[in-house]
Structures are given as structure tokens and as C-alpha cells.
LUMGURO-72953 format. One record per residue (C-alpha): x, y, z. Coordinates in steps of 0.5 Angstrom, whole numbers, padded with zeros to 4 digits, always signed. Layout:
N
XYZ...
END
This chain:
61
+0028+0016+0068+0030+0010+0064+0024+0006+0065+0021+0012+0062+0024+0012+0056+0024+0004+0055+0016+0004+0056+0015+0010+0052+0019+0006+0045+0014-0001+0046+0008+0003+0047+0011+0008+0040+0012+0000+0037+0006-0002+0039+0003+0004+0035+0008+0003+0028+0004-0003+0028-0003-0001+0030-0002+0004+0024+0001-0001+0019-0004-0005+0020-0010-0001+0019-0007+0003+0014-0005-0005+0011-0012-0008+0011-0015-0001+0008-0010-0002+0002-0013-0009+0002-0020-0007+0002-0020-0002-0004-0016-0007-0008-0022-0012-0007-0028-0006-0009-0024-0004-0014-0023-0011-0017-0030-0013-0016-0034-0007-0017-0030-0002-0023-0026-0008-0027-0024-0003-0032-0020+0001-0027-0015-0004-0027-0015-0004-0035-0013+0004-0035-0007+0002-0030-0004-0002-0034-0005+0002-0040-0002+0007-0034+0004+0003-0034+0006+0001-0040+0006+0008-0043+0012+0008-0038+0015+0002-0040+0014+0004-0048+0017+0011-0045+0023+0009-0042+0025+0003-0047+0023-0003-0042+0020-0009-0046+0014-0010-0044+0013-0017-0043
END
């Protein structure tokens, strides 16, 4: 029963990491197209964030 449940957590783990991977690459994909192909993206995600920071009195840096 226990060697069951040992190889049932390294395949799980094994699994956590194959999720994070991917998911992790897939952020890093979109980050670059977004970078290379719609620049201006990133100029309504600054202007996003610093509304916050304007709203909740952080200064901006």
C-alpha cells in the first residue's frame, strides 16, 4: 500500500511540473507577440496601472 502511494506523489509532481512548464512557456510566448506585434498593448497596461497608483496614492516613479 505504501509503495502505491509514494509512486502516486512522484508521478503527481511530475505532473505539477509538466503543468507549470507549459503554462510558464505559454506566458512567455504571449508576452513576446504582444511585445513584437501590438506594442501599443503595453502602453494601455501602463496607463492601467498607474491609474491605481494615481487612486490609491503610491507615487509614480
Amino acid at each position: 500500500m505504501k509503495r502505491l502511494t509514494t509512486r502516486r506523489a512522484r508521478r503527481d509532481r511530475g505532473q505539477q511540473m509538466t503543468e507549470f512548464t507549459l503554462l510558464s512557456a505559454a506566458l512567455l510566448v504571449m508576452g513576446g507577440g504582444l511585445m513584437h506585434f501590438a506594442p501599443d498593448m503595453l502602453d494601455v497596461i501602463t496607463i492601467y496601472i498607474r491609474g491605481f497608483y494615481v487612486i490609491l496614492g503610491f507615487p509614480l516613479g
